[in-house]
N, CA, C and O atoms as CSV, one atom per row, in Angstrom:
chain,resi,resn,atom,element,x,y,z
A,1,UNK,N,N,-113.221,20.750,49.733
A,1,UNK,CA,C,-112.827,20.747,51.131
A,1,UNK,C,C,-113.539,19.621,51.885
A,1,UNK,O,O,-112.835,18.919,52.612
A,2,UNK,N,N,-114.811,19.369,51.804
A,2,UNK,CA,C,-115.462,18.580,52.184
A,2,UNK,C,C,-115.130,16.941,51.959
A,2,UNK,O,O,-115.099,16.031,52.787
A,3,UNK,N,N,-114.943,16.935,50.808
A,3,UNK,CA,C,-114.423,15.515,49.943
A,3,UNK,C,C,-113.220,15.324,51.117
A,3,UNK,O,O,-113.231,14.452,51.986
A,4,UNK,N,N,-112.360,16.178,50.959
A,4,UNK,CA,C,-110.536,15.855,52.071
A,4,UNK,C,C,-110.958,15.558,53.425
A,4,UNK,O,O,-110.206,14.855,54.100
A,5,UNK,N,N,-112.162,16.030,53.988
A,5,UNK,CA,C,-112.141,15.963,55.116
A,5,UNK,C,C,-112.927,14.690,55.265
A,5,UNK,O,O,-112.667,13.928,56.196
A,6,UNK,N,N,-114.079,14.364,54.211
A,6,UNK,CA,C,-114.805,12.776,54.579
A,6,UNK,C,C,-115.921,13.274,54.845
A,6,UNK,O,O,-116.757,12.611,55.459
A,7,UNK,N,N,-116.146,14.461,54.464
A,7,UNK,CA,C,-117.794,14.718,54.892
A,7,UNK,C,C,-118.637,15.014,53.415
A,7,UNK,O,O,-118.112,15.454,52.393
A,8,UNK,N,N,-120.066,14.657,53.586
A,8,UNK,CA,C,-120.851,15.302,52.306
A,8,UNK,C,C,-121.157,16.208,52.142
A,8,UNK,O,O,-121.169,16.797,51.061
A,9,UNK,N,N,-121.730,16.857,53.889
A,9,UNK,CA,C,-122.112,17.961,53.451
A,9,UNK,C,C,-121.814,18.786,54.762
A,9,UNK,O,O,-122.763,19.476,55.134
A,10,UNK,N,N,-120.813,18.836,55.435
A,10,UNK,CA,C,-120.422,20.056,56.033
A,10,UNK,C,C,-120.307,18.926,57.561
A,10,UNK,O,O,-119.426,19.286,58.342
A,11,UNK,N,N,-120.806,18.135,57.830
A,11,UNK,CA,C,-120.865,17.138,59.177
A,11,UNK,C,C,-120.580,15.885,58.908
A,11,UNK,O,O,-121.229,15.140,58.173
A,12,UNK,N,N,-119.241,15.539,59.722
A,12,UNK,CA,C,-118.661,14.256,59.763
A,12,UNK,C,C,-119.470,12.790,59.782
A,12,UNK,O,O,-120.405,12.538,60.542
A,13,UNK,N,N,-119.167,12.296,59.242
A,13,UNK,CA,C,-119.477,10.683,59.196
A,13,UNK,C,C,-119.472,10.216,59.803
A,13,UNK,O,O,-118.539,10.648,60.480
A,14,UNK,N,N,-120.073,9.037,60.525
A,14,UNK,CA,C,-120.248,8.140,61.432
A,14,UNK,C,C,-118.524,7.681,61.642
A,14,UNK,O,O,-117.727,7.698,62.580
A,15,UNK,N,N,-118.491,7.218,59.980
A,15,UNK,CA,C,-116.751,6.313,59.884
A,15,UNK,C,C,-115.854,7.612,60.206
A,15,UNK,O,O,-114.938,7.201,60.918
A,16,UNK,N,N,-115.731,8.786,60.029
A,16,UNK,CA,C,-114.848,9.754,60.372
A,16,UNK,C,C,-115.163,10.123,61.921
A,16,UNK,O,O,-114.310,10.936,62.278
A,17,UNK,N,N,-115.462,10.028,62.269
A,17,UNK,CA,C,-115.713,10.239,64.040
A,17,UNK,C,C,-115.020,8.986,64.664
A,17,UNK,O,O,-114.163,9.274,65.500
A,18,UNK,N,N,-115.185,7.848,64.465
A,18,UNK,CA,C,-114.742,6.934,64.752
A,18,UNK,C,C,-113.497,6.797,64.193
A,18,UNK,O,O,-112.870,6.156,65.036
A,19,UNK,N,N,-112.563,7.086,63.003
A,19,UNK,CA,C,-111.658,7.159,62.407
A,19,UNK,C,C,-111.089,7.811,63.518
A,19,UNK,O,O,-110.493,7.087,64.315
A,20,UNK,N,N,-111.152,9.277,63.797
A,20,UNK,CA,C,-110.618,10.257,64.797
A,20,UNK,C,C,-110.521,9.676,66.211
A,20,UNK,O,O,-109.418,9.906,66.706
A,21,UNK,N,N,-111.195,9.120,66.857
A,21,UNK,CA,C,-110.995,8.005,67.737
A,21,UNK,C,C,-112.343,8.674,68.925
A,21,UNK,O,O,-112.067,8.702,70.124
A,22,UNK,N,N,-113.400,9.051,68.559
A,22,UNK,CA,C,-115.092,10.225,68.674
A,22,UNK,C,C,-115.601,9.262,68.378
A,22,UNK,O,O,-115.939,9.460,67.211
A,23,UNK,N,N,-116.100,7.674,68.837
A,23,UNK,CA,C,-116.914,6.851,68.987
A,23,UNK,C,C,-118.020,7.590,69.302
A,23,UNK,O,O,-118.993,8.041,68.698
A,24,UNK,N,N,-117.469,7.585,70.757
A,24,UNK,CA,C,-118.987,7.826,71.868
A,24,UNK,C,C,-119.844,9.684,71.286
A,24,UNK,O,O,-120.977,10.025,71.628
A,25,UNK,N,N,-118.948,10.490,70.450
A,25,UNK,CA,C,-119.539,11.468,69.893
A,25,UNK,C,C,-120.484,10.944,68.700
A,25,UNK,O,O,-121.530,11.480,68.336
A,26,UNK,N,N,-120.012,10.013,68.273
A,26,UNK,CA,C,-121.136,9.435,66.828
A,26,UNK,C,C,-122.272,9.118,67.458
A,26,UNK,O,O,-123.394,9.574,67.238
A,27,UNK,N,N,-121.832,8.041,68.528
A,27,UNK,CA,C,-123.212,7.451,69.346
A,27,UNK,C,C,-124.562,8.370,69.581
A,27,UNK,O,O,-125.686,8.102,69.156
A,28,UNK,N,N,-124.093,9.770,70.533
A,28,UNK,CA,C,-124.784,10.437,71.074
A,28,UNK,C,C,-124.967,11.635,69.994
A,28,UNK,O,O,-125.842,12.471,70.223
A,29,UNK,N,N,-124.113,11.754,68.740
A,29,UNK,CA,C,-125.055,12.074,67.423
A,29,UNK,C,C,-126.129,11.540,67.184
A,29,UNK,O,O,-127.157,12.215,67.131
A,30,UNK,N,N,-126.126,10.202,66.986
A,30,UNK,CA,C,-126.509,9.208,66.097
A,30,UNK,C,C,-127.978,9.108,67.102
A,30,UNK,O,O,-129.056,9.271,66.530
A,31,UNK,N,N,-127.956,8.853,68.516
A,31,UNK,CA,C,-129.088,9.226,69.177
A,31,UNK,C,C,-130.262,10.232,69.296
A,31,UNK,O,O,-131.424,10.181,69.701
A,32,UNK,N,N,-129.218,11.426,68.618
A,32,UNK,CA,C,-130.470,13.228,69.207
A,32,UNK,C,C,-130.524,13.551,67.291
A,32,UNK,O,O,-130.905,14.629,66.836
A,33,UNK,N,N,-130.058,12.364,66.405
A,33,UNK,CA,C,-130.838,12.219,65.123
A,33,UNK,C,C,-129.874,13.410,64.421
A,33,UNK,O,O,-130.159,13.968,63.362
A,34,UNK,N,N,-128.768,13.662,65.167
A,34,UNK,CA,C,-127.825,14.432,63.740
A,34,UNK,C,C,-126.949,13.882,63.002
A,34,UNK,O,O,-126.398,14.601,62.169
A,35,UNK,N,N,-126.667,12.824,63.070
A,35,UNK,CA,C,-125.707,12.495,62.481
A,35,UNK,C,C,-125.900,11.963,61.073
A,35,UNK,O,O,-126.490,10.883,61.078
A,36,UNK,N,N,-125.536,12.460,59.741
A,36,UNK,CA,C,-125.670,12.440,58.458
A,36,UNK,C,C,-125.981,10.780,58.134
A,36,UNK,O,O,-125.120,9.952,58.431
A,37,UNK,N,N,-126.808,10.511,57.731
A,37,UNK,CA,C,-127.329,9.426,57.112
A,37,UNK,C,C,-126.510,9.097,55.766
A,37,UNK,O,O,-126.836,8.141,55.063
């Protein structure tokens, strides 16, 4: 399920947020340190 959706482990990707058109949601992931490395 994970593989179809683009994730490793249960939380979207930087490139799948942005794919979805959730820029500014990666950003302000990517800021408060959740967003999957």
């Amino acid at each position: 399920y994970y593989n179809v959706r683009g994730w490793k482990d249960g939380r979207p990707t930087r490139g799948k947020l942005e794919e979805l058109g959730l820029k500014w949601l990666a950003d302000w992931l990517e800021r408060e340190g959740l967003l999957p490395k």
